[in-house]
Structure formats: C-alpha cells, structure tokens
C-alpha positions in Angstrom: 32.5 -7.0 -35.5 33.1 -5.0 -38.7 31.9 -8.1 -40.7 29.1 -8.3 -38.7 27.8 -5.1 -39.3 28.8 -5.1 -43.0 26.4 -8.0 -43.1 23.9 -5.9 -41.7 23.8 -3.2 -43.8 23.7 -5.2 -46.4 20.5 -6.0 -49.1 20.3 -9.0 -50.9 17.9 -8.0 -53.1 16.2 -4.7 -54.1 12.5 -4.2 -52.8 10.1 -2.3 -55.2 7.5 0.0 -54.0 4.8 -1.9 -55.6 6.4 -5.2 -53.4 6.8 -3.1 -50.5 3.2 -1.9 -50.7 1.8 -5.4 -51.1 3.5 -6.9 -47.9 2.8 -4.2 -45.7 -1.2 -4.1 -47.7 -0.9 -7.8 -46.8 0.3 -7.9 -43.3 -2.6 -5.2 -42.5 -5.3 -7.5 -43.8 -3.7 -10.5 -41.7 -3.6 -8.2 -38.7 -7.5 -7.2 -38.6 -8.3 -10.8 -39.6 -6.4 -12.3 -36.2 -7.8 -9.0 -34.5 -11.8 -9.9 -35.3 -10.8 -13.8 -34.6 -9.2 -12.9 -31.2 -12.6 -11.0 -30.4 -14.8 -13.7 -30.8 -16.1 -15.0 -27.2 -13.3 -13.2 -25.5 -13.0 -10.3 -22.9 -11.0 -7.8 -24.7 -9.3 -4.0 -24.5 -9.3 -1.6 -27.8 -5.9 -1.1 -27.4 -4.8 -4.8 -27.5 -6.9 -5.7 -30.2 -5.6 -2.2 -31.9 -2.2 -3.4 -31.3 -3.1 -7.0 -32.8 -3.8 -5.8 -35.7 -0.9 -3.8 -36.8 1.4 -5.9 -35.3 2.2 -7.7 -38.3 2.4 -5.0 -40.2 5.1 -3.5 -37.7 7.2 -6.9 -37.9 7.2 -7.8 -41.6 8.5 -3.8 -41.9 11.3 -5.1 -39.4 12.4 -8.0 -41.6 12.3 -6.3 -44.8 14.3 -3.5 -43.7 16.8 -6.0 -42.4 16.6 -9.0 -44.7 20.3 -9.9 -45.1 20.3 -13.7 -42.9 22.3 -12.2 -40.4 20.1 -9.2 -40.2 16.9 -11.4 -40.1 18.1 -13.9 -38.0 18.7 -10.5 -34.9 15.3 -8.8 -36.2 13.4 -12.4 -35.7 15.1 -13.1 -32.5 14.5 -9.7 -31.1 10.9 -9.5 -31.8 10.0 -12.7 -30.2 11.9 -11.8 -27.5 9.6 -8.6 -27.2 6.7 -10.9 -26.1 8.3 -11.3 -22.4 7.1 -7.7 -21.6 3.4 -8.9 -22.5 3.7 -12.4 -21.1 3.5 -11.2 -16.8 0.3 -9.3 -17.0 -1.3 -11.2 -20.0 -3.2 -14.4 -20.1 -2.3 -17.2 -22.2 -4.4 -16.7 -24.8 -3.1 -13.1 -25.5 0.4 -14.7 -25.3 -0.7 -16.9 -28.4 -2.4 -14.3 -30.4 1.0 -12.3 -29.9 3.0 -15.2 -31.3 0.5 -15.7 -34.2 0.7 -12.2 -35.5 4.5 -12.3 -35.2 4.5 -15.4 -37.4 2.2 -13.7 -39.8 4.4 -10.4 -39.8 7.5 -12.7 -40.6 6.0 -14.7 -43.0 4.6 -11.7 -44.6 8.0 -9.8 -44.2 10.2 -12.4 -46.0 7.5 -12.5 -49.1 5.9 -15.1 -48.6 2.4 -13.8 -48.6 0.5 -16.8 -49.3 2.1 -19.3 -46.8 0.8 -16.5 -44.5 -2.7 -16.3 -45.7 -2.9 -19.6 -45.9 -1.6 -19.7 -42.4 -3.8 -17.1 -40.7 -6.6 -18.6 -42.8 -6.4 -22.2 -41.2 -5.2 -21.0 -37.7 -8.5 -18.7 -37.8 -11.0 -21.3 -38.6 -9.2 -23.8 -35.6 -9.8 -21.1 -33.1 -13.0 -20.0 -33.8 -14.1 -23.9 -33.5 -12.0 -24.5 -30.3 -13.9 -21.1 -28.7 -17.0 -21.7 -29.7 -16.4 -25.5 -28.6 -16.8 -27.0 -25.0 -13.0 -27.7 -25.3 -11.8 -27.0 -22.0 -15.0 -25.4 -20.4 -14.8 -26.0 -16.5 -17.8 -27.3 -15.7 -20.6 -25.7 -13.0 -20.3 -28.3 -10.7 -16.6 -28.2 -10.3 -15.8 -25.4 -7.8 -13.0 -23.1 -5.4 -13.8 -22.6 -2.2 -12.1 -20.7 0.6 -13.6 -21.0 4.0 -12.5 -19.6 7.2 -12.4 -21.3 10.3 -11.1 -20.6 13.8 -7.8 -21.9 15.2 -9.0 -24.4 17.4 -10.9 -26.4 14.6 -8.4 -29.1 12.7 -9.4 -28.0 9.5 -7.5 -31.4 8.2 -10.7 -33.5 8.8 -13.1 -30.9 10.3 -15.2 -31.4 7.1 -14.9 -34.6 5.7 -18.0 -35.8 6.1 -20.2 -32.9 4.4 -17.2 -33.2 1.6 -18.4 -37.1 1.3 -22.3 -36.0 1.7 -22.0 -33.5 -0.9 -19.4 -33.7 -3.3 -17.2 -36.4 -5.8 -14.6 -35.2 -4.4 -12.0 -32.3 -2.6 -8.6 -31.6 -2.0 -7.1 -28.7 0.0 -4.8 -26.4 -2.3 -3.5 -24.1 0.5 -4.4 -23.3 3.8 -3.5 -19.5 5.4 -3.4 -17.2 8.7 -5.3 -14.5 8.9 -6.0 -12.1 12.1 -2.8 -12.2 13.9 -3.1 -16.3 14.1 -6.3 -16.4 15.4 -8.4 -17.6 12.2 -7.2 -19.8 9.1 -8.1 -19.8 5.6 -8.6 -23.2 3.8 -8.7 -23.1 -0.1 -10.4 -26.5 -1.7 -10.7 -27.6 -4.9 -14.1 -29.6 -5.3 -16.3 -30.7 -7.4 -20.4 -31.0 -6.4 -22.7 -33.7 -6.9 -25.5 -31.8 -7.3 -25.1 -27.8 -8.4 -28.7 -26.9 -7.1 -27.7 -28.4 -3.5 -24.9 -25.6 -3.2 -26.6 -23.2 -0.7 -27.5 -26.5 1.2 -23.8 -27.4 1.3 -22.7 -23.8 2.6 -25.6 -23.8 5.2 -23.9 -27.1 6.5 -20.5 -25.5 6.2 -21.5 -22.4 8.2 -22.4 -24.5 11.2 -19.5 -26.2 11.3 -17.1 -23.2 10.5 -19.3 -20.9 13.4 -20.6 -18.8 10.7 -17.4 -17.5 9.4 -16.6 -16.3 5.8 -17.2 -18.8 3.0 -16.2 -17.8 -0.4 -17.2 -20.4 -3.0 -17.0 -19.8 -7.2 -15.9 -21.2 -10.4 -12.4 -20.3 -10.8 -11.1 -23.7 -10.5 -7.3 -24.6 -10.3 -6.6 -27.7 -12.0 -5.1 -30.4 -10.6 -6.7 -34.3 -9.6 -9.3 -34.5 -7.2 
C-alpha cells in the first residue's frame, strides 16, 4: 500500500507553465471543436454541449496532475468509468461524444497534442459526413404502430389480410392489457407499401378494431420483418 501511494505522489517529469498552459489552451480548442460538431443536425441542451466542451480540458488536467503510470493508469480508469452516470438517461450518440472528448482530454493530458488534433480533426470530418448522410435514416414508409383491440378479437390473425393489402411486411413486437383485462394493446413493427395510402390503412384498421385507439409513427424498433 505504501508503495502504492509513493508511486502516486510521484512526478516523472517537471511540467512548465508554458507546457501546462498549452495542453490545457489545447484541450479547450478540442473541446468547442467536438462541441460545434456534436451540434450539427442534432437535438441538443446548453448544458451538455457546455459540458462537452470543457470536458477535455477537465481530463487532460486529471492526467497531468497524476502522470506517474500508476497514477495515470487509476486517473484513466476512473474517468471512463465516470461515463456510467451519463450512459441510463443519455442516447447513444451522447455516450460517443463523451468517450471522444475523454480521448481527446487524455491524449491532450499526456502531451501529445497533435495525435489529438489530428484525432479530433479526422473524427470531426467522419461525423459531420455520417450526419449529414442518409446512413441509417429510417425510412417514411417503415412504421410503429399500437392498436387497441377488444378481448374477444384474436389479435394473432385478426389483421392479416389488411397487413397483406397494405404493407411489405409486419411483425408483432409486444402485445399488453389494458382496462382491467378487458382491452389489449398490440405493438407492430411494419413497413408500408405506399406512405400516402396510410389514413386509408387506419380507416380499414378502425373497422376492424371497433374504432378503438390507433397510434401509428416513425419510431421504428429494429429488428426483421
């Protein structure tokens, strides 16, 4: 243990302000950089794209104020392990910008300013092209739709032939009890032939269904249809 934290308090080398200064001056520059890329075509709060930006700033501080190997090796474990308290309400592509900005900070933190430049530089130009790309893009046709039927229709089969009249193709993702038993709710993936028939394709539905609740929209779960 004592080793241990002899190791820690340990310097291997001594920083100069004017070295300081340039990492941190660095890191900044990387942060707002990654900030204005992360804004592009993308639903955003001030304070996460605040936070972005001096984020790497804050880690390469961390590493250079413990850059002994054990020291780093704790600092650089720690601060990835910090992205677990982002990762339950955040989506995927805040989860990447997180881990982006954390490379940049180490990078930046263990003086190695132009790897991270050249880093942030090439990651930058890749994810403005994938955003402002059709990479990924669901497309209108493909749909989720929850309709609600009453218990004594077998919701199985009960629309298989508008499904067939209507769209390439439908698979139920869930099914759910609603009003003490007496009603279910069917979730379907599915994907229409023809977008501009869709009000025709509910109409059918809401004969069928006795004019219950149908909710259909473009938040489509992935899977094979």
């Amino acid at each position: 243990m004592e080793n241990i934290l002899a190791a820690l308090s340990q310097s291997s080398s001594q920083m100069s302000m004017g070295t300081f200064l340039m990492d941190i001056g660095t890191a900044l520059v990387i942060g707002l950089v990654l900030a204005l890329v992360y804004m592009y075509k993308t639903r955003y709060s001030k304070s996460f794209v605040v936070t972005l930006a001096v984020l790497p700033a804050v880690v390469a501080m961390v590493i250079m104020l413990v850059n002994g190997s054990i020291g780093a090796g704790v600092a650089v474990a720690g601060t990835f392990t910090l992205v677990r308290f982002r990762s339950a309400p955040g989506t995927a592509k805040e989860i990447g910008a997180i881990f982006l900005a954390m490379s940049a900070g180490l990078a930046c933190g263990m003086g190695y300013l132009m790897y991270a430049s050249i880093f942030v530089g090439i990651m930058s130009a890749i994810l403005v092209i994938y955003n402002g790309s059709k990479l990924g893009e669901i497309k209108e046709t493909e749909k989720t739709m929850t309709i609600t039927i009453p218990e004594t229709l077998n919701y199985t089969n009960a629309f298989d032939d508008i499904m067939k009249e209507y769209t390439t193709g439908s698979r139920i993702r869930g099914v759910k009890t609603t009003n003490m038993g007496s009603l279910f709710k069917v979730t379907y993936n599915l994907t229409l032939k023809d977008k501009d028939m869709e009000k025709e394709f509910i109409d059918k539905l809401r004969c069928r269904n006795g004019n219950l609740e149908i909710v259909l929209n473009n938040d489509f779960a992935g899977g094979e249809l």
